[in-house]
Structure formats: C-alpha cells, structure tokens
N, C-alpha and C positions, 0 to 999 in steps of 0.2 A: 368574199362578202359574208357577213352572218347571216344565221338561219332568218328565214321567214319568218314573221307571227303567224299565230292563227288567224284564217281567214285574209291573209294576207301574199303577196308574192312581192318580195326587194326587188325594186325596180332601178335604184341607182345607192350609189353611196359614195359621197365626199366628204370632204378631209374634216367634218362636223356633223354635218345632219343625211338622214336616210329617208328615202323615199320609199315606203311600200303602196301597191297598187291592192284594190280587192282579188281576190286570186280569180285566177284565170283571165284578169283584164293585163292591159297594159297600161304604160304610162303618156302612150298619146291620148290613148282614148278613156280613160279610165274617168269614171261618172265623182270621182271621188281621189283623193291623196293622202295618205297618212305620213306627216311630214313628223317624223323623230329628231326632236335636240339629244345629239349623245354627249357623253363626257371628256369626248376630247376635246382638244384645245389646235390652234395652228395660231402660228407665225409666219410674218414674212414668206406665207405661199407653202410652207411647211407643215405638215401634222407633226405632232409632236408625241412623244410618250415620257411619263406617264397620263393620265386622263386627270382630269381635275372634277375631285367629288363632289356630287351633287348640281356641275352646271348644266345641264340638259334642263332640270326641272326651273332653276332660279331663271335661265333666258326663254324658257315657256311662257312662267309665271309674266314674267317680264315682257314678252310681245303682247300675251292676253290682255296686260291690264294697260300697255296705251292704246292697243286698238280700241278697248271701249272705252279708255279717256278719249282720244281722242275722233273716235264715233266712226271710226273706219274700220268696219269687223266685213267689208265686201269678198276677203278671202276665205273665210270661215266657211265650213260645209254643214249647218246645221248648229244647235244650240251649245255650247260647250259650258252654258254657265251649270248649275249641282240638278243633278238630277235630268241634264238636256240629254237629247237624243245624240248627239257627237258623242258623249263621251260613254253612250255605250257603246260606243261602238270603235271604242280606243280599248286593244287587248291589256288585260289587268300588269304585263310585263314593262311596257312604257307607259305607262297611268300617270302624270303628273308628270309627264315630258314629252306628249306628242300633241300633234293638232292634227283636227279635220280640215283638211282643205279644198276648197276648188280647184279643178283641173285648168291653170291658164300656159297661154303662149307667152313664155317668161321673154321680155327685150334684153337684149345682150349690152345690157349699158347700167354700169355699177353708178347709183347719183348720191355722186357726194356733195355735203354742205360744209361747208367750216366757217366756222365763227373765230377760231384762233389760229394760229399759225405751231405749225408742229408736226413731227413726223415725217413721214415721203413729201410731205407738202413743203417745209420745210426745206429741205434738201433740193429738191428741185428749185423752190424758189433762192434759192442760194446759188445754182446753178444760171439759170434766165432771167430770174426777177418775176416771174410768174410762176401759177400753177397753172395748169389748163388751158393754155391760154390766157389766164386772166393775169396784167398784168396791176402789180401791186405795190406800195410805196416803199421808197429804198429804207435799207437799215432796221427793217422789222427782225425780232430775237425771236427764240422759239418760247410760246407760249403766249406771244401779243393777243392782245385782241383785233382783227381787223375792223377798218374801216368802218365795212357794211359786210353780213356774211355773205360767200360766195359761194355758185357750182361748178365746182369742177368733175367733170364726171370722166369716167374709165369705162376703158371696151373691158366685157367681160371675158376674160380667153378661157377656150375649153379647157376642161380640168386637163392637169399637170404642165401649163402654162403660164404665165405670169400676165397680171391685169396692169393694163396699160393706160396711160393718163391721158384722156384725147380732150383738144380744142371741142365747143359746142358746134362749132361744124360740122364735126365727123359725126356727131349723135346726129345730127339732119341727113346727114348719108345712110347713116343707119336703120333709122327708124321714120323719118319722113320730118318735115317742118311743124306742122300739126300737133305729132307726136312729141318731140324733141321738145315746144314750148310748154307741154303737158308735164312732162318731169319733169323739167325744170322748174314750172310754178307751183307743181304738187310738193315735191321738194324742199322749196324754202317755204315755201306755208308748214308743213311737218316739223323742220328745225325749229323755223319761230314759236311755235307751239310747244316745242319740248323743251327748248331752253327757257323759255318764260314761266312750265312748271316747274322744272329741275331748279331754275332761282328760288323759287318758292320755298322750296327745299333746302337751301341750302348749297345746291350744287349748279358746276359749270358747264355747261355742256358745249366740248369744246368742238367737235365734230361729228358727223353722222354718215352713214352708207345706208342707203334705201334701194330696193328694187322694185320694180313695178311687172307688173305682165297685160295681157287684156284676155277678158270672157268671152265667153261664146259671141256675145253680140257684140264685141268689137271694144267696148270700154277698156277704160286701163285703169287698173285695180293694185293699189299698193301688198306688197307678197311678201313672203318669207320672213326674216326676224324684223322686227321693229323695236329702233331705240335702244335697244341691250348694251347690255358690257361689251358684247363684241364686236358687234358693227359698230360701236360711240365710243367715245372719250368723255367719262365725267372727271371732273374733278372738285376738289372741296373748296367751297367758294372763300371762306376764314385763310385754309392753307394759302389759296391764291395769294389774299389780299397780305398775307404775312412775304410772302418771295418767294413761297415754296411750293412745289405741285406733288398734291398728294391724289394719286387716279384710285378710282373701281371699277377697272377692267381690265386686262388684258397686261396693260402696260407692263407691270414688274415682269411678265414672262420676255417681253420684247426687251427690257431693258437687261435683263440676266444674258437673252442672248446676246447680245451687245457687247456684254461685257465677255463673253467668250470669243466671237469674233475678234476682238482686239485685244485680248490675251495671242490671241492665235492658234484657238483650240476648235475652230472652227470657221469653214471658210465662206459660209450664207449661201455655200449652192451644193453640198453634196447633204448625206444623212442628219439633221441637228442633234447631238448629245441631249440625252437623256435629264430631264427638269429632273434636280435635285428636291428630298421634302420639303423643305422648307419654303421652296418656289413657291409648288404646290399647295401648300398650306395657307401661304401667306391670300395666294389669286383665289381660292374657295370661300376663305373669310372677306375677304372684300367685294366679290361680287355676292357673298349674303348678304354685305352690311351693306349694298349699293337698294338690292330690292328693298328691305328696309326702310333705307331711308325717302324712296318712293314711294311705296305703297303701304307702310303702317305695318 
C-alpha cells in the first residue's frame, strides 16, 4: 500500500481508488473518508500498468459536477465548492482528485443501467437471450439501442473476485424488497437524467454502473463515482448516427486488450501486458475531451 497523507491513515486500496481514514480512526467508524481517484486504470477485473495521466483528477471533476447537476451531493462531507471547508481539508498531495466523503454501509450490489446493448451484456445475451434476467428481443447487434433501458445489476465480489451478473431477485435476498426497489428506481432515474444531458451534448450514453450505500439513519445515498468515463460508456452521438462507435472511456483499453487476447498474447486470467503509449495516450486525450465536452 502507499504512504499515508498527512493527517490521514490508508484504510484500503483497490484496483483504482484509495480510501484514507483521519488518522488514528478507522474505516468503520470513521466520522469522515477521503476517497482518492488515482491514475490507474483496470480492465476486465484487472489493474493494469501503466497509469493513465491525469484520470484521477478528470473522474473527480467528473462525479463533482453531476452530483450538483444533478442535485445529489448527500455523499459529500462538507462544502467542496472554492474556498469550502472539505477541501481544506484534502492534503495539497491529491488536490484535485480526492473527495470528502461520508462514512456509509456500501450495499454489495453493482446497479447497472443500459440503454444499448454492448459489452458483457452483449455476450451474455448472446449466450441466454437476456441480461440479468431480463429477457430481450431476439437478433439485437452490439450497439442497438434497446427497447426501454434496463437493470440489470451484479453482486459485488470481494476484491480479487469477479463481479457477477444476478437476476433482481437475488438483490431482494440481499438487500431486502424495500431496498432492492430503491436501486432499482434510483438507478434508472440517474440514467434517464444523464443520458438526456449527455444528448444535449452531443453524446450517448450507452450504459451506467451506480452504487448506493445508506447513513447513519438508515437512508440510501448514491456513492462513490458517478457517470464517469469509467463506470459509463459515452459515445459520440454524429459517429453513432454515421455506423461507427467512437467511446470516451475506457473502451480503447478494453478493446487493445481484446486484441491481445486473440492474438494469443494473453489469456484474460493471468498478469495483463503492459498498455503500450499510444494506448495510453490515446484513453487520456479522450476522457479530457469527454469532460469537455460536459462541463465547458
């Protein structure tokens, strides 16, 4: 693990972002959380190397300004806008890539939305003719737009496990009936909201990953990144309408791997080879020009 900040003690660290605690707290009880975007990148359940410069601060920027689009800042610990009490209290070392956060009880249930068909969704539904349970009409290509978008949500496995694609059933075994309709309609109200700015924009927003946790008093409060390059699929709405998918996220790394695996220089379950510059280059520039073309 890397060094502590000041005034802080690493409380965890995954395959992207790092948890510090105020020192000498922990991370059950800790009145506070300093949640750091670092510069790595992961695939397909893998961290990867090398780091991709500057994303830490671009999916910061980036969860900051839809939480106040879209008016759900209930994870924040305090003011983070210029001059707020959070960010002084963000050491000067991750400045412009950490957030203050509240301490919640995170639910073990990745909620995902799709509006397009692509991806593991894809694949599976090529497999059963569903994702998630949900079952969807025959002959869709990757990229379609569906029907109506869907939830299909995944158990979250403890780090160095693989997240699993479950029926909305099991999220009611998980988290309770109650709960389970809460993501669920928190969820696609989020999606519908972001792809109706991202139109706006110019862009598609082809799918989403949201997590939720709940406060102290029991509420359940949307958490960790929102809407970014990484947990989403944008793509440029021109390119769409021409046949072609041009994304601002992630994609080109997933699809570089891709193209390694089926060379056969990589088998999707032991160490991934090292992202060439150019990779890297290419996924920096484009999730800048993704904030961009969001936020001005």
């Amino acid at each position: 693990m890397s060094d502590a900040l000041p005034g802080y003690d690493l409380a965890y660290q995954g395959k992207v972002r790092d948890l510090h605690v105020p020192a000498g707290q922990d991370l059950a009880s800790a009145d506070a959380i300093l949640m750091v975007a670092s510069d790595r990148v992961s695939a397909f359940d893998h961290a990867l190397e090398p780091p991709i410069p500057g994303k830490g601060t671009t999916l910061t920027s980036m969860t900051t300004w839809w939480l106040r689009t879209l008016g759900d800042e209930a994870q924040l610990a305090g003011d983070h806008g210029p001059g707020g009490d959070a960010l002084a209290r963000i050491p000067d070392a991750v400045a412009g890539r950490a957030l203050l956060v509240r301490n919640l009880d995170m639910l073990p249930v990745e909620c995902v939305v799709r509006g397009r068909i692509t991806g593991s969704g894809l694949v599976e539904y090529r497999e059963t003719g569903a994702i998630s349970g949900v079952v969807l009409p025959e002959g869709l290509q990757d990229g379609d737009l569906l029907p109506e978008p869907i939830f299909t949500p995944a158990w979250k496995a403890p780090k160095g496990q693989h997240d699993e694609n479950i029926p909305f059933s099991r999220v009611v075994e998980l988290v309770g009936a109650d709960a389970a309709e809460t993501l669920r309609s928190r969820s696609m109200d989020v999606f519908a909201q972001g792809a109706a700015i991202a139109a706006s924009k110019g862009l598609v927003l082809a799918d989403t990953k949201l997590e939720f946790g709940r406060d102290a008093s029991g509420a359940i409060v949307l958490a960790d990144e929102v809407l970014t390059s990484d947990s989403s699929r944008y793509w440029d709405a021109d390119a769409l309408d021409a046949g072609r998918v041009e994304s601002f996220d992630k994609q080109i790394v997933r699809n570089w791997l891709l193209s390694e695996a089926e060379a056969g220089r990589w088998d999707k379950r032991g160490v991934p080879p090292v992202l060439p510059a150019s990779i890297v280059e290419q996924t920096a520039a484009r999730y800048a020009e993704l904030l961009e073309r969001l936020v001005g």
